[in-house]
C-alpha positions as CSV (number, residue, x, y, z in Angstrom):
1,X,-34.2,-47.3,51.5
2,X,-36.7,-49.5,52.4
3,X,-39.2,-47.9,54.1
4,X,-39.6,-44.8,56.0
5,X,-42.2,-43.5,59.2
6,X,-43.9,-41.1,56.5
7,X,-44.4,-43.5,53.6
8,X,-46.6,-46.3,55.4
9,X,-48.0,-47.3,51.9
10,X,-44.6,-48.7,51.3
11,X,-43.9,-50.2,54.3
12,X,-47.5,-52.1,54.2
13,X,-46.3,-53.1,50.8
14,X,-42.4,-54.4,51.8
15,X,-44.3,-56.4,54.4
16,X,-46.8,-58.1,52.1
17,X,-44.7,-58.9,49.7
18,X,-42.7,-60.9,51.8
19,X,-39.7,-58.0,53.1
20,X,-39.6,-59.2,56.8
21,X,-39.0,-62.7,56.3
22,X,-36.5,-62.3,53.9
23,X,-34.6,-60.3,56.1
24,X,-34.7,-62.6,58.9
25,X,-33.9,-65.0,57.3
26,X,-30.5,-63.3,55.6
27,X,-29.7,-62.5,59.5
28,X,-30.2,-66.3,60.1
29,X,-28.0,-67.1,58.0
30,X,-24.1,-67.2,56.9
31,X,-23.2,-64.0,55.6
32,X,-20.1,-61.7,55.6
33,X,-20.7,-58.9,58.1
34,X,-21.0,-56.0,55.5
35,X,-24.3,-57.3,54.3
36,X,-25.6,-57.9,57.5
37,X,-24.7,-54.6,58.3
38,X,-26.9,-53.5,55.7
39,X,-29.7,-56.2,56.0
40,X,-30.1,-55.0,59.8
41,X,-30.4,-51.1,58.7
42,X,-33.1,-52.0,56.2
43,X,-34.7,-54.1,59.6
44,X,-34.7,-51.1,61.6
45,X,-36.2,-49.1,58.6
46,X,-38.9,-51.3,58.3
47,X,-39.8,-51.4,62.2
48,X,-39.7,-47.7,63.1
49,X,-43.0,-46.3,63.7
50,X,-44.6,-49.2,61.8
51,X,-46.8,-51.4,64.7
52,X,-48.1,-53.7,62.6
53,X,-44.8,-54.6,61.0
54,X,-43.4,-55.0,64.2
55,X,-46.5,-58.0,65.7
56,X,-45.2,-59.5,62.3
57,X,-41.7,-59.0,63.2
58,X,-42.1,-60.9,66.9
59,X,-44.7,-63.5,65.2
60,X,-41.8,-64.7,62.7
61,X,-39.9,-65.0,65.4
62,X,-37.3,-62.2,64.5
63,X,-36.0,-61.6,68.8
64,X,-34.9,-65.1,68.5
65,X,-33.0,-64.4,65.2
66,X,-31.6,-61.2,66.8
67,X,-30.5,-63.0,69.8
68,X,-28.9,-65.8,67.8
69,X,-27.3,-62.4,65.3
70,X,-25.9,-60.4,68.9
71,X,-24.4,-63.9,70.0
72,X,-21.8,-64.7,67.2
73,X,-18.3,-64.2,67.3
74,X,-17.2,-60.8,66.4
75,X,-20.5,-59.2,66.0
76,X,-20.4,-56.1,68.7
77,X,-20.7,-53.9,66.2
78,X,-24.3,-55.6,65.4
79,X,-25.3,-56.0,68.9
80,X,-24.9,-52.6,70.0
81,X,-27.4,-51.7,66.4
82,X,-29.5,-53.8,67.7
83,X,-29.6,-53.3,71.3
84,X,-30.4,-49.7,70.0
85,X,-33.3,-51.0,67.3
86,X,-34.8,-52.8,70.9
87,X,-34.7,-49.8,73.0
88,X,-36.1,-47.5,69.9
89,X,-38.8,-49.8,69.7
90,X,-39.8,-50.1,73.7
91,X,-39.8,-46.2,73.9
92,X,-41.6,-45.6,70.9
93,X,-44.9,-48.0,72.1
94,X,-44.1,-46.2,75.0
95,X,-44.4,-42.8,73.9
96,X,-47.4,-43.8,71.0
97,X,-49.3,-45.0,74.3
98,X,-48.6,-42.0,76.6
99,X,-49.3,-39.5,73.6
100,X,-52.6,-41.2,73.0
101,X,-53.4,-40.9,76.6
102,X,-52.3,-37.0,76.8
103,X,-53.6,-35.7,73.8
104,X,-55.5,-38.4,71.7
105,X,-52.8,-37.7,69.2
106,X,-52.6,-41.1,68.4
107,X,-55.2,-43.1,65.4
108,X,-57.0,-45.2,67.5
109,X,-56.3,-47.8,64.9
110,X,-52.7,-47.7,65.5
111,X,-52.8,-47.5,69.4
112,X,-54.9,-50.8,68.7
113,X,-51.5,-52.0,66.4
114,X,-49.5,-50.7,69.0
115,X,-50.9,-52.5,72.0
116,X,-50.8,-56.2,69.8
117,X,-46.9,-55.2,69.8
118,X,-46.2,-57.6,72.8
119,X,-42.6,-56.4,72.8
120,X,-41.1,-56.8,76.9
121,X,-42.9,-59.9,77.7
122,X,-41.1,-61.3,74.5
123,X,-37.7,-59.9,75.3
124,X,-38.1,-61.3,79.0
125,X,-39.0,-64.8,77.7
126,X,-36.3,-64.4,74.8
127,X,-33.7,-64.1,77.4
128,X,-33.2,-60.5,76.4
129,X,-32.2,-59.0,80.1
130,X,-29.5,-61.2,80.1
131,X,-28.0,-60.7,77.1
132,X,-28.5,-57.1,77.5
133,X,-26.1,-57.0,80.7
134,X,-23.7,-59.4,79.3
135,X,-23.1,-56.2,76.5
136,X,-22.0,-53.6,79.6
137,X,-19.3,-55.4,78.7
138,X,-17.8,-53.7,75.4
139,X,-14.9,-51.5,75.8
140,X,-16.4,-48.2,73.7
141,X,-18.2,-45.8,76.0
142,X,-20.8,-44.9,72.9
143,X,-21.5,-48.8,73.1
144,X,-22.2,-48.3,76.7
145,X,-24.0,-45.5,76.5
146,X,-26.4,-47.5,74.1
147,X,-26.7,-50.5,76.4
148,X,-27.0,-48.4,79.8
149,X,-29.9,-46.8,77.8
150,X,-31.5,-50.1,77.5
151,X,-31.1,-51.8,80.3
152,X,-32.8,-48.6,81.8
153,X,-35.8,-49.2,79.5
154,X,-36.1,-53.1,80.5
155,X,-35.5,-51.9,84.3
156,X,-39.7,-52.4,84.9
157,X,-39.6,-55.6,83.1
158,X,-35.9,-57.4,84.0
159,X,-35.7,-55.8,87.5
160,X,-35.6,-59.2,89.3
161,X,-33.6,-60.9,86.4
162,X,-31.3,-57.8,87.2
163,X,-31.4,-58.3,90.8
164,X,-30.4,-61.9,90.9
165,X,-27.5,-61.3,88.7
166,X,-24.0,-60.7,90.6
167,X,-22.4,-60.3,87.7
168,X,-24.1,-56.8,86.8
169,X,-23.9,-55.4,90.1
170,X,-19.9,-56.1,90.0
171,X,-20.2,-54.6,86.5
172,X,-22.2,-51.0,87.2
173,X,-19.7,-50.5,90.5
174,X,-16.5,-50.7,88.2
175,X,-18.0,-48.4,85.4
176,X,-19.5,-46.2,88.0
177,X,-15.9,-45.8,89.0
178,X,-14.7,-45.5,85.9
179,X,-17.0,-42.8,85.0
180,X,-16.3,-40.7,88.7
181,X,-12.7,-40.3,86.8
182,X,-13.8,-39.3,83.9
183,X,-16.2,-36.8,85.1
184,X,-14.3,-35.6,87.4
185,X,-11.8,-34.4,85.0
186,X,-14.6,-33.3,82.8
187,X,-15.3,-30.6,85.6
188,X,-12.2,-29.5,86.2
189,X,-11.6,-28.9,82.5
190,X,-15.3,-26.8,82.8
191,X,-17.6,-29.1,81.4
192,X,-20.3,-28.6,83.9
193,X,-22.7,-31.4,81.7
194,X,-20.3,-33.2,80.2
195,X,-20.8,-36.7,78.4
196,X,-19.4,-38.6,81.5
197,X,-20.9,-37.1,83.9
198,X,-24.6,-38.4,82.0
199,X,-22.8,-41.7,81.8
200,X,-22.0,-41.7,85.3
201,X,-25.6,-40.3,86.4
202,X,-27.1,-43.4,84.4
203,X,-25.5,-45.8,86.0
204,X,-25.7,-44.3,89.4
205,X,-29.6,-44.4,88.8
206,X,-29.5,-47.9,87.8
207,X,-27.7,-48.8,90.6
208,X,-30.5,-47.3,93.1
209,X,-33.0,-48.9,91.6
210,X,-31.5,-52.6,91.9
211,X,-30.8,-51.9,95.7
């Protein structure tokens, strides 16, 4: 394990000695999927709950590299990890910067980190929105789940990329269809909050918000 949110001492370290850039550039490069399977875990590892390593992260230009990574052939089972690493890391600047607000909770010397993290304008300019949508795509409702999550926490800053795009609308209408199915089963079997039914809620509140 590389790193982890309550050893920052080690994390600092990894990062100056050179960690982040040899990652990227192992996800850059050709390599059988079961390493980068394992290269991206020790990514997320070294991101979570660490600011700093994250301005370092967008600075090396690591979305581009992620973006290059979730448009191979026969990498799905990347891109949804790192869909998930993106919307992690969008919550949790949001969340550092609402605590701090709430309940000073936050070091003011890593709200500082926090707000140098310039994480959606990069993933708007990266062409992030897109590539998010294109994902709804993958068959596995887990993989969906993961993606609807996202595109949820870009909604603020992809709404008119999301707007403009047909090809979503088309998309959330079929699974939001899909899901009515599913849940509806779900409640006659009982299930009164059932998996599908959240699915299905997710979507439907996507779908308002782009009307």
């Amino acid at each position: 394990m590389l790193s982890s949110p309550s050893n920052p001492k080690v994390q600092v370290k990894a990062i100056e000695g050179g960690a982040l850039q040899k990652l990227l550039v192992i996800l850059a490069t050709e390599q059988p999927l079961t390493v980068k399977k394992k290269v991206l875990f020790a990514l997320c590892s070294l991101l979570r709950h660490f600011p700093y390593a994250q301005q370092q992260f967008l600075k090396l230009g690591g979305l581009q590299v992620l973006r290059t990574l979730v448009q191979e052939k026969d990498t799905e089972v990347l891109a949804v990890r790192v869909v998930t690493l993106l919307y992690d890391l969008v919550t949790e600047k949001m969340f550092a910067e609402e605590e701090a607000e709430l309940t000073q909770g936050t070091s003011p010397e890593k709200l500082q980190q926090y707000r140098q993290v310039h994480l959606l304008p990069g993933l708007r300019e990266q062409g992030w929105c897109e590539i998010t949508t294109h994902l709804l795509a993958l068959p596995e409702h887990d993989a969906r789940e993961k993606v609807l999550q996202t595109l949820g926490a870009l909604l603020a800053t992809c709404r008119d990329q999301y707007r403009q795009d047909p090809q979503l609308s088309r998309m959330l209408a079929g699974l939001q269809a899909e899901y009515q199915a599913l849940a509806t089963l779900e409640l006659q079997d009982g299930e009164h909050e059932g998996y599908f039914q959240e699915l299905l809620g997710s979507i439907t509140r996507l779908l308002k918000e782009l009307r």
